[in-house]
N, C-alpha and C positions, 0 to 999 in steps of 0.2 A: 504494500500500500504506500504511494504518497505520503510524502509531510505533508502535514495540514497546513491550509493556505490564512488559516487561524489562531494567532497566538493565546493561546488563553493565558499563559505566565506573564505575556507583554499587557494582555487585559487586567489581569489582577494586579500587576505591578503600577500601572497609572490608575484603577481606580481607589487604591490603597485611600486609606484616609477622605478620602469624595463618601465612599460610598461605605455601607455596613456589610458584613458578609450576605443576610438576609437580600437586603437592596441587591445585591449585586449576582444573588439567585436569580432572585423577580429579573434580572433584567436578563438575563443569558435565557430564562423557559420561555422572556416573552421575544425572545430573538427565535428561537427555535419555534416556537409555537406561529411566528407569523412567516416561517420559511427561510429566515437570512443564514442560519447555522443549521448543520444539523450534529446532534450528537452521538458519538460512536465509542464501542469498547477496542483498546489498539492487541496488537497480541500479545502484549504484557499485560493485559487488564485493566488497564488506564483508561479512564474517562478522553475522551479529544472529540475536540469539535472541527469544523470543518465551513467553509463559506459554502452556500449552496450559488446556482448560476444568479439568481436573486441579489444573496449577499456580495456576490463579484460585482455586479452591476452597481451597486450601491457604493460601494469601496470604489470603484475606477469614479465612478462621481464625486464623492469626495473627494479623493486624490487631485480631480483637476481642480475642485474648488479652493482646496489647501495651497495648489500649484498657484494657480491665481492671486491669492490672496500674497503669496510671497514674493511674486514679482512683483508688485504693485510698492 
């Protein structure tokens, strides 16, 4: 399988302190739940998630907006 195109260590590491562990549940079932991620067991047993074509589409969109915002 793929590395996941999803970091979830990079997730938890910026929302460290933003966010509560609970908050930060609620917000990865209601990414999966409306389709951006999906959740998967790896072959070591490990929880990973993973962009759905969804979640790419949304990320290359930000990307450019991020991209924008820092030329400017």
């Amino acid at each position: 399988m793929n590395k996941p195109d999803f970091n979830i260590d990079f997730f938890l590491k910026v929302s460290k302190g933003v966010m509560t562990p609970e908050e930060l549940n609620k917000t990865l079932l209601e990414l999966v739940d409306k389709g951006f991620i999906e959740q998967y067991i790896d072959e070591d047993g490990d929880f990973q998630f993973e962009l759905t074509d969804s979640g790419r589409e949304i990320a290359e969109h930000m990307n450019k907006i991020n991209k924008n915002l820092e030329d400017e």
